[in-house]
Structure formats: structure tokens, C-alpha cells
C-alpha positions, 0 to 999 in steps of 0.5 A: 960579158957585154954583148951587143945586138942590132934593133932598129938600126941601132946597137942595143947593148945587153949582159947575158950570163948563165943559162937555162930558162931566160929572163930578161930584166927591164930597168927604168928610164935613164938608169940601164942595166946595171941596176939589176947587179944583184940579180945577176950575181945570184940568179945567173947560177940557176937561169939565163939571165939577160939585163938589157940598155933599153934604146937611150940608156946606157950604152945603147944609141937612141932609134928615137928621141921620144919613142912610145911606150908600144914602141918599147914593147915593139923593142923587146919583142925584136930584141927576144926575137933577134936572142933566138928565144921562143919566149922570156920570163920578163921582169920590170922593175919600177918604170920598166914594169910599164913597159913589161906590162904593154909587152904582155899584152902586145906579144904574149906569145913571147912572154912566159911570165911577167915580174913586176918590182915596185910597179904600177898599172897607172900613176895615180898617188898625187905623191908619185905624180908630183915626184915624176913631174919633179924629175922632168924638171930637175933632169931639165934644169940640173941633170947631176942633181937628178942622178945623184938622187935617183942613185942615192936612193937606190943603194947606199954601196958608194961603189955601186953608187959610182957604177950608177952614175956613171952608167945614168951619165951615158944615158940620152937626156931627151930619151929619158925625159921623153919616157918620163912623160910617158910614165905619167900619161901611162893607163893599163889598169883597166885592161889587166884582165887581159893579162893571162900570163903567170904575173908576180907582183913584189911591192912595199905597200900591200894596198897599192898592188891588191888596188892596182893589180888584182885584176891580173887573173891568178895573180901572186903578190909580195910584200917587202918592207923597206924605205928604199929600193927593194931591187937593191936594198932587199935583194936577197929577199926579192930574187929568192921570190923571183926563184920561187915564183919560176919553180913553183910555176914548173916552167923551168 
């Protein structure tokens, strides 16, 4: 059910469905919440499950035009708070992992664990770089290109496809490019240490979290194999780690 909350003045739009201990799922820019569809359907039957528009995507109206990646944490901090929760299991996937790893270290009395899908502590592969700055460019110049790629890539469901676009289609374009820009400044591999919340890290290349993310102290990581989006491509395999990962801590 869509529900909305005020943050900053503005009406943040979010879906919360079942209950229990909450988590809160963190897409990347421009994308909204109904990317985490799968981890909805399945994860709601044993926990609060909380998928959020971010402030410029989605349903939600942007605070600011080019807020930054504190600014962002800020946000999900006051969207817990304005919840009634104490604290969140909070997962990331892809870009959101960015904004997940900078709300463990700036409010970590509000995270109880942290799930990073596919992220990075730094852009750091020329690869990921080049395909970054190609995506400013292309939602610049040809928008619908942009959408109909990022969709494309993420499920191969023509349906959820639609529901994609669609949702991308409402997001603000200078939010997204502004995130964007964000992601290829953002650094937080040297302060991982810091981190002393429970972190599970599922990836598709084992040398890419061991290198960026070891320095996460008791650390779980998985591998999954796949081409595409293992948020949507592997879902079965990435929301049963999610379940293990928050029984096996006993935080339930």
C-alpha cells in the first residue's frame, strides 16, 4: 500500500507491508522503489518490509535539486525517525549502497545492520566510471534511451519492464544526474573501519567486494553469478541471504 510521509517539507512516498523487524530498502537514482518488487513479495511474509522513493525519484517531489550524499543520509535518518522506529535493517542496492554505507557511519545508532546488493565503497574500475559518466550524458541528451536501458538491463519481465519505466519516468531529471555526479566523487573505502554495524555484502565478483569491502569488521560476503541484476535476476538467491543473514544475527 502507498503511504506517504513528510521529510523536509516535502512528501516522501514509500510502500510498507508486513511486519516484525523493519528493513528498508535503498534503491539507486532515478529508479524508486519499485525496483525492490521481488523483495517485497517474498520478504514481507517474515519482516516489515519498507521500500522508499528517495526525494526526486519516483513519486517523492525533490527538497533539493542536487542534494548531497550527507544530505541523503540526513534524509533516511528523518524518515526512521518520522516511521516511529528505533532502528532499521538497511539494505542498498547498486547507487543506494552509497547512501547506506554514509547513514551507517553518520547515524549508526538507527541502523541495525547494513545489506550492501552490487555496491562499492568507491568508483574506482575505469569500466564503471566510464559507464557512470555515459549515463549523465545519455539522461542529458536522450532521457528515454537512458530509461529504457537501465530497465532493460534489470529484468528481461516485459511487464515489470513497463512498471519500470514508467515509475524512472516520474523521477526529476536534475536529481538523478545530480546523484549521479555524486556516485563518481563518492570515497568511503578508507573509513570502512568504522563501520561496526553487521554488514552483508552480496556481489557478482568475489575480488571486487573482498578488495573494496574487507575492512568492514566481521564482515559476511556472497557471490552470485549472473550477468544482469542479481536484485531482480537472482531473487530467490539474494532475499534467502537477506533472511539468513538477519536470523542467523538473532536480531529478529
Amino acid at each position: 500500500m502507498l503511504k506517504h510521509l513528510m521529510v523536509n517539507g516535502k512528501y516522501i512516498y514509500y510502500e510498507d507491508e508486513g511486519s516484525g523487524t523493519p528493513i528498508l530498502f535503498l534503491h539507486p537514482p532515478g529508479v524508486g522503489r519499485k525496483i525492490f518488487r521481488y523483495q517485497s513479495a517474498y520478504l514481507k511474509h517474515k519482516y516489515r518490509v519498507i521500500t522508499i522513493d528517495l526525494s526526486g525519484s519516483g513519486d517523492s517531489r525533490s527538497c533539493s535539486s542536487s542534494p548531497t550524499m550527507t544530505e541523503r543520509a540526513e534524509e533516511v535518518s528523518l524518515f526512521i525517525s518520522g516511521l516511529g522506529l528505533e532502528s532499521v535493517h538497511l539494505a542498498g542496492y547498486s547507487g543506494g549502497c552509497a547512501i547506506a554505507l554514509t547513514a551507517a557511519m553518520r547515524i549508526p545508532k538507527q541502523i541495525r545492520s547494513l545489506i550492501l546488493i552490487e555496491g562499492f565503497a568507491r568508483i574506482d574500475q575505469r569500466l564503471h566510471n566510464f559507464l557512470y559518466k555515459a549515463g549523465i550524458k545519455m539522461l542529458e541528451e536522450k532521457e528515454e534511451w537512458a530509461i529504457r536501458l537501465i530497465s532493460g538491463y534489470l529484468t528481461n519481465d516485459s511487464q515489470l519492464n513497463d512498471i519500470l519505466r514508467n515509475h524512472m519516468r516520474k523521477s526529476n531529471l536534475a536529481v538523478w544526474i545530480s546523484d549521479y555526479k555524486n556516485l563518481l566523487q563518492f570515497n568511503q573505502s578508507v573509513h570502512l573501519s568504522k563501520i561496526l554495524v553487521p554488514t552483508l555484502v552480496i556481489q557478482k565478483n568475489p575480488y571486487k567486494a573482498g578488495a573494496e569491502f574487507n575492512r568492514i569488521p566481521g564482515i559476511q560476503v556472497v557471490y552470485v553469478k549472473e550477468r544482469g541484476s542479481l536484485l531482480m535476476k537472482k531473487w530467490e538467491k539474494v532475499n534467502g541471504e537477506i533472511d539468513s543473514f538477519i536470523r542467523r544475527m538473532r536480531f529478529s
